[in-house]
N, CA, C and O of each residue as an XYZ file, in Angstrom:
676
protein
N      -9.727      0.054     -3.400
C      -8.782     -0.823     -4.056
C      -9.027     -2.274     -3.699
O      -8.704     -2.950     -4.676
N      -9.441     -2.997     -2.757
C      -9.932     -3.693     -2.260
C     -11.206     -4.223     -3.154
O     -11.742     -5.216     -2.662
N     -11.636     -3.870     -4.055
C     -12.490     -4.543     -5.073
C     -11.950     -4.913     -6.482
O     -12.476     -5.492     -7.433
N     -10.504     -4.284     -6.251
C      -9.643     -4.602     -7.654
C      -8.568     -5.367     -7.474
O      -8.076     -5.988     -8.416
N      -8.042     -5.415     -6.162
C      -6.448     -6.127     -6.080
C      -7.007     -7.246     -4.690
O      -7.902     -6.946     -3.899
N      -6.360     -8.317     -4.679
C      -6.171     -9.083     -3.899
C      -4.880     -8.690     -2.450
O      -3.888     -7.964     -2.390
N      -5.316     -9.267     -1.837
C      -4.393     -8.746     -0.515
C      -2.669     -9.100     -0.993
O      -2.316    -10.081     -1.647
N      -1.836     -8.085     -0.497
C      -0.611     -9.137     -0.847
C       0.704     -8.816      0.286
O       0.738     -8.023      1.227
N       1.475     -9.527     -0.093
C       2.797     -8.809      1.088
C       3.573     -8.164      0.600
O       4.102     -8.599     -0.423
N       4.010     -6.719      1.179
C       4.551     -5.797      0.824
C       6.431     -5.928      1.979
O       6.625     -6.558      3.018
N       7.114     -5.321      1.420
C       8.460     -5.596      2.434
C       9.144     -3.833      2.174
O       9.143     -3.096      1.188
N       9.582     -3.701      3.339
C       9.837     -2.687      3.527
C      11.317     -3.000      4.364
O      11.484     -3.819      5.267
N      12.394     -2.010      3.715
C      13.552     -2.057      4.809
C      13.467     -0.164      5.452
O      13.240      0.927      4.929
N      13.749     -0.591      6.618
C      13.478      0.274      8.053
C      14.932      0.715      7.994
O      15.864     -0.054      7.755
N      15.100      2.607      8.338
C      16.418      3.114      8.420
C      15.953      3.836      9.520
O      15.140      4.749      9.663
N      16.958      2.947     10.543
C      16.747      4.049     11.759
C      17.778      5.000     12.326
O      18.914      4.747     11.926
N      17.699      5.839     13.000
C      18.901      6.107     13.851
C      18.796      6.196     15.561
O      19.483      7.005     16.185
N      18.094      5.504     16.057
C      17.399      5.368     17.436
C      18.026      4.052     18.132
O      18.284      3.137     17.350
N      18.281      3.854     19.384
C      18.383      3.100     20.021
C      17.209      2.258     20.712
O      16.175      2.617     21.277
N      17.729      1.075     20.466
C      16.698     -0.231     20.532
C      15.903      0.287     22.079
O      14.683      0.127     22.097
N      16.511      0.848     23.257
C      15.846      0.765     24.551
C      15.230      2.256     24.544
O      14.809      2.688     25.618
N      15.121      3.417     22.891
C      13.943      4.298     23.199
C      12.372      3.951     23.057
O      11.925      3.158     22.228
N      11.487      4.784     24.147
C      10.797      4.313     23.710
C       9.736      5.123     22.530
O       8.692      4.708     22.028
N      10.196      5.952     22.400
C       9.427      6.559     21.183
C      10.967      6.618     19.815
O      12.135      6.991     19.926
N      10.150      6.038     18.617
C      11.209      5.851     17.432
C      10.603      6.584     16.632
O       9.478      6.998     16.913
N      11.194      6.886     15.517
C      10.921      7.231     14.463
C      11.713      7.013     13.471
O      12.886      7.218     13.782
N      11.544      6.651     12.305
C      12.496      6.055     10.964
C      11.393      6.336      9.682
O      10.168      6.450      9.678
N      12.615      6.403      8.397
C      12.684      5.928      7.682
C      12.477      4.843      6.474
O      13.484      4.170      6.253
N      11.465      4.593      5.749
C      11.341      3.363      5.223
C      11.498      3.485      3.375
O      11.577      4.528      2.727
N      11.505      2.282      2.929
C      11.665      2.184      1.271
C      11.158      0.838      1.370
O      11.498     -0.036      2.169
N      10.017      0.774      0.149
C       9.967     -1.043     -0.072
C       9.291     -1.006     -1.069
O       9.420     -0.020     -1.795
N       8.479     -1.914     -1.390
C       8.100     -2.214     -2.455
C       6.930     -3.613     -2.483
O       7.341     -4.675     -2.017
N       5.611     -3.550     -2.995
C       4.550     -4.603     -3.336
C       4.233     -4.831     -4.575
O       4.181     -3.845     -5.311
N       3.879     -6.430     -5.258
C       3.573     -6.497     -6.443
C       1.917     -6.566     -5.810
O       1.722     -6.904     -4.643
N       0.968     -6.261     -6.592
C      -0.338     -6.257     -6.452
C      -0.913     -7.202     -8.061
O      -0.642     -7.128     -9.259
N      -1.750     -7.979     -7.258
C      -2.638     -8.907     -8.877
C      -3.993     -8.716     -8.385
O      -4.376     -8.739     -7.215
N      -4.778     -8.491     -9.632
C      -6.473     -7.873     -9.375
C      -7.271     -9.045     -8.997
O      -6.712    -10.051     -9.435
N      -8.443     -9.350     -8.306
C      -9.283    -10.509     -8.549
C      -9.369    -10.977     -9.433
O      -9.058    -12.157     -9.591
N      -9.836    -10.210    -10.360
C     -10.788    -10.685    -11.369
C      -9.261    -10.697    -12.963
O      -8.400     -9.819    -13.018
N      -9.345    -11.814    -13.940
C      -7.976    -11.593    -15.080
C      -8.608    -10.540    -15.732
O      -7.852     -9.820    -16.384
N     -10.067    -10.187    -15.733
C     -10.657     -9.454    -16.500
C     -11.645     -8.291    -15.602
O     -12.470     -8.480    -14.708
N     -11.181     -7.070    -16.246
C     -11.888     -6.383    -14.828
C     -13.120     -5.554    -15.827
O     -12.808     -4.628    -16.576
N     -14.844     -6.173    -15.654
C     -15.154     -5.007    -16.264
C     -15.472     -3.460    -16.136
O     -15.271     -2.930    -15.044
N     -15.978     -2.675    -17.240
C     -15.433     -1.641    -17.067
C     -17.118     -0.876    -17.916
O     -18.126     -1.581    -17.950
N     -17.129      0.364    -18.426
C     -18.197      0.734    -19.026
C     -17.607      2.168    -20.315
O     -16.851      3.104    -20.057
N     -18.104      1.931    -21.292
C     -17.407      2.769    -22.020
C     -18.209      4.019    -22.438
O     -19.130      3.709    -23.193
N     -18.140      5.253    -22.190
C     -19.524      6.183    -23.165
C     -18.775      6.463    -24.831
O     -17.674      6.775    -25.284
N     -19.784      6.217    -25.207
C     -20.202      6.708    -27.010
C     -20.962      8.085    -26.999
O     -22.097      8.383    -26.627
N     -19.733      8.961    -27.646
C     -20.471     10.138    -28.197
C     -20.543     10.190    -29.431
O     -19.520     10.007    -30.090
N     -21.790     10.456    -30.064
C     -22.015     10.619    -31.426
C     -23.271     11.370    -31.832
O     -23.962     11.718    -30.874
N     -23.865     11.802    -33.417
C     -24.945     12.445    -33.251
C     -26.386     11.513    -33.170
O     -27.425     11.767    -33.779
N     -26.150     10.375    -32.254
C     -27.641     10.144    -31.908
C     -27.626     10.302    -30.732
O     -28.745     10.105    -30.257
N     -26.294     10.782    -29.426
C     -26.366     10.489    -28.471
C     -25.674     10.217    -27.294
O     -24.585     10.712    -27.585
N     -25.558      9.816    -26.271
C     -24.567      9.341    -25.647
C     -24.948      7.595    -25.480
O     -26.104      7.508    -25.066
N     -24.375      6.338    -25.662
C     -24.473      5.020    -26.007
C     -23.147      5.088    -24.790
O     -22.158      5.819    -24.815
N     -23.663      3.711    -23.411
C     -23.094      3.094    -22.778
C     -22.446      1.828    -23.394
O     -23.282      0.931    -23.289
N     -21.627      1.489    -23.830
C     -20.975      0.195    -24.145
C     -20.366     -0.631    -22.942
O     -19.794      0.051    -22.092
N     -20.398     -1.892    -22.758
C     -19.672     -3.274    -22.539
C     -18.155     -2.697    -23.082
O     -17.735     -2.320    -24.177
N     -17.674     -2.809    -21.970
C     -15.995     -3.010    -22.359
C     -15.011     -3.389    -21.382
O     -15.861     -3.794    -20.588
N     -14.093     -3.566    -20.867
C     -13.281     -4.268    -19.541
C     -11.640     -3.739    -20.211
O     -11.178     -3.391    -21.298
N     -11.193     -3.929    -18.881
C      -9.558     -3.770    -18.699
C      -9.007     -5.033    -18.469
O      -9.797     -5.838    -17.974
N      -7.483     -5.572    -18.764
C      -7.089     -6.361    -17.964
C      -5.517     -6.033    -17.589
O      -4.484     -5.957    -18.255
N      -5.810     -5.894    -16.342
C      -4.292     -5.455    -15.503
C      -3.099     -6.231    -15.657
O      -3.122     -7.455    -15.789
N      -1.854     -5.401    -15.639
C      -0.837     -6.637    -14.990
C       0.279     -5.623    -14.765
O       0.257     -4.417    -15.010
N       1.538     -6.572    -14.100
C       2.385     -5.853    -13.619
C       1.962     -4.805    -12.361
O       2.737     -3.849    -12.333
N       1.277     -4.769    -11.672
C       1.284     -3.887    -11.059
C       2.065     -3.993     -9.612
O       1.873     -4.848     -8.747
N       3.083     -2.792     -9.579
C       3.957     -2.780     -8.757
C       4.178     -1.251     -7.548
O       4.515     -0.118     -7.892
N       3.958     -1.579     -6.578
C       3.678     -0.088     -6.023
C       5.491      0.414     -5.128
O       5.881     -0.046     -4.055
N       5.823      0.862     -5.518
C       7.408      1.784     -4.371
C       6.667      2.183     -3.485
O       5.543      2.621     -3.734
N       7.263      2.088     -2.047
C       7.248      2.624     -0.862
C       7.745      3.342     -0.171
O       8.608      2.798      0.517
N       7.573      4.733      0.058
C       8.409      5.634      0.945
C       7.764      6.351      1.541
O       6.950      7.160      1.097
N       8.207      6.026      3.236
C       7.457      6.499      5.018
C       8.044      6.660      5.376
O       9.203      6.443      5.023
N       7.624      7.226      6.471
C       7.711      7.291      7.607
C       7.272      6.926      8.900
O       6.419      7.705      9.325
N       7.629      5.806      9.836
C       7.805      4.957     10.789
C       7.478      5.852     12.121
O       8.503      6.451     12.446
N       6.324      6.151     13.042
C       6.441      6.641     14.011
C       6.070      6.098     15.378
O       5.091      6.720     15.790
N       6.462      5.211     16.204
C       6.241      4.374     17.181
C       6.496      4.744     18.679
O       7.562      5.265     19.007
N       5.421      4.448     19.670
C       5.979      4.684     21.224
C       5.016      3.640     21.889
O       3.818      3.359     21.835
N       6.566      3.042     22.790
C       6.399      1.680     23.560
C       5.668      2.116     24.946
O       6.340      2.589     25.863
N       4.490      1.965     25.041
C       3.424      2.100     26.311
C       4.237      1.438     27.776
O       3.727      1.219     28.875
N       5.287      1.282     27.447
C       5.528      0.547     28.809
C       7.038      0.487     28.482
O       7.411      0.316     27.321
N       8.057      0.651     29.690
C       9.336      0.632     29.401
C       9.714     -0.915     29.785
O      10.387     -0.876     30.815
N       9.551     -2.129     29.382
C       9.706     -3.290     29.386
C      10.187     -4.069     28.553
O       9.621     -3.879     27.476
N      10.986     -4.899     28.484
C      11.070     -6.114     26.553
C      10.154     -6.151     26.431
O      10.028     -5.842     25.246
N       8.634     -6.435     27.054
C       7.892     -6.989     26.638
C       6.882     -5.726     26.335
O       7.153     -4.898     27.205
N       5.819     -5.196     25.476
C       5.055     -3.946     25.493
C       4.321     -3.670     24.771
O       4.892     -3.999     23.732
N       3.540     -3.338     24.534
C       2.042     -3.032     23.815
C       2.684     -1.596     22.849
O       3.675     -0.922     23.127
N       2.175     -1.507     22.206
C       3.012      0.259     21.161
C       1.885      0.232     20.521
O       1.164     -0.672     20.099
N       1.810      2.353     20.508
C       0.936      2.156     19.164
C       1.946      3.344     18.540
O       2.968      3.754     19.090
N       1.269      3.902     16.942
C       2.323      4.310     16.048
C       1.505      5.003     14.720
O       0.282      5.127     14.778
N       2.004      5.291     13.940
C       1.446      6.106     12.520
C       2.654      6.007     11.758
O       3.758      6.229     12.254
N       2.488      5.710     10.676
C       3.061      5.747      9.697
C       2.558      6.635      8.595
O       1.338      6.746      8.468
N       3.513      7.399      7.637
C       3.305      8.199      6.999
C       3.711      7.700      5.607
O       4.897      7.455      5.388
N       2.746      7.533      4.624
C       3.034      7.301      2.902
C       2.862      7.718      2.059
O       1.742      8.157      1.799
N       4.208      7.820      0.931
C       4.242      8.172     -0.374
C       4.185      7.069     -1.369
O       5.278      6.547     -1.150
N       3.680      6.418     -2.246
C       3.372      5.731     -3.035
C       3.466      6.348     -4.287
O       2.959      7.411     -4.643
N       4.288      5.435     -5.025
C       4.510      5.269     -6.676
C       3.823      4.026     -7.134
O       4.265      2.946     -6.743
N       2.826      4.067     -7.893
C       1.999      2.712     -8.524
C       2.438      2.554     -9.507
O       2.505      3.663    -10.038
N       2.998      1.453    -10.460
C       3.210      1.604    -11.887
C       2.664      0.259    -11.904
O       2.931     -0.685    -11.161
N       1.552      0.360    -13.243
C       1.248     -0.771    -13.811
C       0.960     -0.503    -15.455
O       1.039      0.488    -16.182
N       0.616     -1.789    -15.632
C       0.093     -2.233    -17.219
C      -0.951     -2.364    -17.922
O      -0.940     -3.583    -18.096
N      -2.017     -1.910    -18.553
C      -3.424     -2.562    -18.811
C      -3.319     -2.703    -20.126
O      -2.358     -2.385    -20.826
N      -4.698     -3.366    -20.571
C      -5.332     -3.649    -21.620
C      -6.408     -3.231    -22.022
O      -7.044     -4.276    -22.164
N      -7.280     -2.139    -22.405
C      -8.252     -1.640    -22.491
C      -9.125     -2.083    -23.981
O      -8.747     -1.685    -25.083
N     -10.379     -2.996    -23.775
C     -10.652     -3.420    -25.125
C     -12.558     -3.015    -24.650
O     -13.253     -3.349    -23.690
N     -12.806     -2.209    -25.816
C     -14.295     -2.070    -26.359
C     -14.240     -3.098    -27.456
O     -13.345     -3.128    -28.300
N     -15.185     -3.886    -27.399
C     -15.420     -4.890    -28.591
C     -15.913     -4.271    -29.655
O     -16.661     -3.350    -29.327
N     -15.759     -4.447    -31.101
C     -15.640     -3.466    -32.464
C     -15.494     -2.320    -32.427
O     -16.109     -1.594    -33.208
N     -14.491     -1.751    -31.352
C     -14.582     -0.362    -31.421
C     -12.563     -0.038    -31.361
O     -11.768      0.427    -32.179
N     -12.438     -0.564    -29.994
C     -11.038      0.172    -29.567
C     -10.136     -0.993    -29.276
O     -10.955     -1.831    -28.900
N      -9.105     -1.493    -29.225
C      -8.210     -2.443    -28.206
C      -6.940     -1.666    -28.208
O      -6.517     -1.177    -29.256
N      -6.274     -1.525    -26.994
C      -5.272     -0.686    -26.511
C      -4.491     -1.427    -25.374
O      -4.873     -2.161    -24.463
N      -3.185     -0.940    -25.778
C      -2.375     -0.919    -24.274
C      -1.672     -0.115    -23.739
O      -0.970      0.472    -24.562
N      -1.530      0.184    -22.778
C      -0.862      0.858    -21.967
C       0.188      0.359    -20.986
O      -0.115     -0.472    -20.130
N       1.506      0.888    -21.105
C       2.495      0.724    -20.249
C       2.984      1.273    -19.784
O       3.245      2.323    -20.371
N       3.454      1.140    -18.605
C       4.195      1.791    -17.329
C       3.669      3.190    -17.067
O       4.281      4.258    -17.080
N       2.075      2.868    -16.767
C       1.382      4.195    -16.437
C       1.596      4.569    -14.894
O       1.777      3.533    -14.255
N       1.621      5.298    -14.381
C       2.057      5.650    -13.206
C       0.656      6.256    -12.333
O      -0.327      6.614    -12.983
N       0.658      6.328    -10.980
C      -0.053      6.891     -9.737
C       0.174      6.971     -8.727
O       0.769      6.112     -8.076
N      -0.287      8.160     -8.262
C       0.197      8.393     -6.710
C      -0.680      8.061     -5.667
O      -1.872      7.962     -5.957
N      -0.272      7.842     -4.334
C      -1.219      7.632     -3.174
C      -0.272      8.225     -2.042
O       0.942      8.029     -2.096
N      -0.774      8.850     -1.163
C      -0.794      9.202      0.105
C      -1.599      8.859      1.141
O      -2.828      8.826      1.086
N      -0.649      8.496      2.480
C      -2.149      7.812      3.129
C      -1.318      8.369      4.869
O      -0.216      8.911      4.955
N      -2.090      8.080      5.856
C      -1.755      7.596      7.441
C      -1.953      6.094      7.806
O      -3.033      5.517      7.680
N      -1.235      5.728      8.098
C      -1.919      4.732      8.830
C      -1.909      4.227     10.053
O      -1.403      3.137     10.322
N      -2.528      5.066     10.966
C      -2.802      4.569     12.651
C      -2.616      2.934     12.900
O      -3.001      2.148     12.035
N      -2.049      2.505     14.040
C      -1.660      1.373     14.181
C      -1.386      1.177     15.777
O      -1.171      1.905     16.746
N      -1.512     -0.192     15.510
C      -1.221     -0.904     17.453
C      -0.702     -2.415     17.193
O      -1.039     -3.297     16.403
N       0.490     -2.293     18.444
C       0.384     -3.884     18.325
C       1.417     -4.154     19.846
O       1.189     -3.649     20.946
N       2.470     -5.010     19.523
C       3.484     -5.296     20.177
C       4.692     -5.834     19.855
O       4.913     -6.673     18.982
N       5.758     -5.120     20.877
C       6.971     -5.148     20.888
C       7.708     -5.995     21.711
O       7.303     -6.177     22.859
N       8.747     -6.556     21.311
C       9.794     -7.902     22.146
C      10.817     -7.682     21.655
O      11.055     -7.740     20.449
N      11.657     -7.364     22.621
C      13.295     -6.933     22.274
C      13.699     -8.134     22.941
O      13.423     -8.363     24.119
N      14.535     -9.119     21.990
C      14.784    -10.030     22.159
C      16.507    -10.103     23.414
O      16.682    -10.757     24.442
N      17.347     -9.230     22.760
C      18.494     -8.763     23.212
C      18.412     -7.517     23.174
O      17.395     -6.905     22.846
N      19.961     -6.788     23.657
C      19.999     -5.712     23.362
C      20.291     -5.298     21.742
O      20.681     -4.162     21.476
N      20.058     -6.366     20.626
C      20.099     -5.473     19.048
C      19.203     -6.210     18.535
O      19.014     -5.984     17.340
N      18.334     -7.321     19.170
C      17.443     -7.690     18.194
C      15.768     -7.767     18.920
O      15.320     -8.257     19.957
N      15.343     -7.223     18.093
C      13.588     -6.986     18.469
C      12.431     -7.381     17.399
O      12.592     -7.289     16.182
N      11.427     -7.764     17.928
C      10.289     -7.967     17.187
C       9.202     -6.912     17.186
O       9.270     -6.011     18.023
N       8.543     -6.936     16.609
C       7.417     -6.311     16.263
C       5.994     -7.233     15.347
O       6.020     -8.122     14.496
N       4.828     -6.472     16.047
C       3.487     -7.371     15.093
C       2.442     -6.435     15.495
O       2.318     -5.955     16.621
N       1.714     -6.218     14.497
C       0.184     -5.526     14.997
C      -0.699     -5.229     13.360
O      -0.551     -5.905     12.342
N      -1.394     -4.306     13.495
C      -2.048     -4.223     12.452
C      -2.786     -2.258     12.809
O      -2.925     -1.698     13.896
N      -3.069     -1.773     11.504
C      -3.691     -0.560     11.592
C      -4.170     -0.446     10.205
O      -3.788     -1.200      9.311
N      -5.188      0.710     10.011
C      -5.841      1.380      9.272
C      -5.850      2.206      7.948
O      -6.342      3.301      8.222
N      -5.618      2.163      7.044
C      -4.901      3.141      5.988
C      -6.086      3.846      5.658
O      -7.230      3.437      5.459
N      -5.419      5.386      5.630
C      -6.519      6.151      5.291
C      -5.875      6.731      4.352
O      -4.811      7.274      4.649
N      -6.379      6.769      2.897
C      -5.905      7.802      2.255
C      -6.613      8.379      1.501
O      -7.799      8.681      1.627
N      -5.343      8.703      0.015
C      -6.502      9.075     -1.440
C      -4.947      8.954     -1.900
O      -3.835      8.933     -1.370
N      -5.698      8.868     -3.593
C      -4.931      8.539     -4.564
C      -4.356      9.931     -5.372
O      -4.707     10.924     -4.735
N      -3.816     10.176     -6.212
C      -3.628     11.115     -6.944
C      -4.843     11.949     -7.924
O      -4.651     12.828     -8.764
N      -6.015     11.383     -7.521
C      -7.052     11.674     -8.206
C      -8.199     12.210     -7.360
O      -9.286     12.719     -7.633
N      -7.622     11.940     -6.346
C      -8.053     12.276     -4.432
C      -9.436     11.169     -4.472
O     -10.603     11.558     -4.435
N      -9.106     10.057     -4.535
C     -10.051      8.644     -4.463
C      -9.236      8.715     -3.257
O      -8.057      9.008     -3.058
N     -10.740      8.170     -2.103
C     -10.211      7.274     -1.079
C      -9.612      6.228     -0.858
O     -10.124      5.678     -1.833
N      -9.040      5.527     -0.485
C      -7.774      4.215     -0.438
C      -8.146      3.830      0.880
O      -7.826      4.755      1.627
N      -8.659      2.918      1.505
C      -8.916      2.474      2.505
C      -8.999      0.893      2.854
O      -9.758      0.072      2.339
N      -8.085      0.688      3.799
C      -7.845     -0.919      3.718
C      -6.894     -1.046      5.580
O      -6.326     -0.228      6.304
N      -7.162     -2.379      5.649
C      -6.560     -2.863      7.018
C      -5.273     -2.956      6.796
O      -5.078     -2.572      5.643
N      -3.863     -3.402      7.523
C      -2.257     -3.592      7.442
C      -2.332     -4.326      8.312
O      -2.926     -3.869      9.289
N      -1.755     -5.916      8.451
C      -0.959     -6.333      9.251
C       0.001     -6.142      8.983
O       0.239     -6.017      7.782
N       1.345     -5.985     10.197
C       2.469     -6.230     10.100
C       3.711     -7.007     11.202
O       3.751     -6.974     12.432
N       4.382     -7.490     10.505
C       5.405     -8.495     11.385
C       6.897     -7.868     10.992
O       7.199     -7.794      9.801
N       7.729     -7.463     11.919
C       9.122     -7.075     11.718
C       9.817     -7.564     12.376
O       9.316     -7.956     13.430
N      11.111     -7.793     12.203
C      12.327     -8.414     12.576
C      13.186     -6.823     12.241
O      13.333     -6.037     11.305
N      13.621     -6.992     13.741
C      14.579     -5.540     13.610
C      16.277     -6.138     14.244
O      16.474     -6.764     15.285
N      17.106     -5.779     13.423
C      18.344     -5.595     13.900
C      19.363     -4.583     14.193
O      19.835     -4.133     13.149
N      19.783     -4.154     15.080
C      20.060     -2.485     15.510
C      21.246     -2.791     15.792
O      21.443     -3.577     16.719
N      22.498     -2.157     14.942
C      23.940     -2.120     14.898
C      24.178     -1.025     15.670
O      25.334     -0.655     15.878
C-alpha cells in the first residue's frame, strides 16, 4: 500500500477498563483514517480478449475518498513499574476500507465506482514509552510494524508511529 497511498494520521479513541498504575493493559479501540494516493492518476494495465488474442492496453485508475474504520485491540506491558518506562505491546486489526475510483481504458471503457469496500487484518508488534503524568493522566509514543493481508490475502506491510494522550476516569 505504500506505493499507492501517502502516509497519513489516523485517530483512534481507546476504551479501557484498567487502571492507570497496571502494568499490563489491554483495551479496546474505534477510529478512523482518510488515505490520498501519490500519484492523481494511478496507472494501471488492461487485458483485451478477442479472436486475435490477448492485447495489453494503457489504462489507469483515479482514486478518491478513501476512508479506512478502525477496530482493535490495544495490548501493552510497562517493562518497569515506574512513571517513567519503556513498554512494548501488539495490537490487533479489523479494517473497513471504503473508497471511490475512476477506471478509464482510452476508446474502450470509462467507469465509476462508489463506495466499494475492503477488508484488512493485520498485528502490529510495537515498542516505545510510557509517562504517567498524574494519577489519571499519561502519555504514550513509540512506533511498530504492521503485518498483514487484505481481503484478497495481499500483504499490507508498513511502519506506525504513535503518540497518545490518555485520560483515566
Amino acid at each position: 500500500m505504500g506505493y499507492l497511498v501517502k502516509p497519513a494520521i489516523g485517530y483512534e479513541l481507546v476504551l479501557a477498563s484498567t487502571n492507570i498504575s497496571d502494568r499490563f493493559q489491554g483495551n479496546g479501540c474505534i477510529g478512523f483514517m482518510s488515505l490520498n494516493t501519490w500519484l492523481d492518476t494511478v496507472p494501471t494495465g488492461t487485458f483485451l480478449h478477442n479472436d486475435d488474442g490477448i492485447t495489453l492496453l494503457p489504462s489507469y485508475m483515479v482514486y478518491h475518498d478513501i476512508t479506512v474504520f478502525i477496530f482493535g485491540i490495544n495490548l501493552e506491558y510497562k517493562i518497569l513499574d515506574r512513571r517513567f518506562t519503556p513498554v512494548v505491546g501488539a495490537d490487533i486489526y479489523m479494517n473497513l476500507i471504503e473508497y471511490d475510483y475512476d477506471n478509464f481504458v482510452p476508446n474502450l471503457v470509462s467507469s465509476s465506482v462508489t463506495n466499494e469496500h475492503a477488508g484488512s487484518f493485520s498485528i502490529l508488534p510495537r515498542i516505545g514509552v510510557s509517562y504517567e503524568i498524574n494519577e489519571r493522566f499519561l502519555f504514550r509514543s513509540g512506533f511498530g510494524k504492521n503485518l498483514g493481508f487484505d481481503n484478497n490475502f495481499n500483504s499490507i506491510y508498513f511502519w506506525k508511529s504513535y503518540f497518545e494522550a490518555i485520560f483515566y476516569f
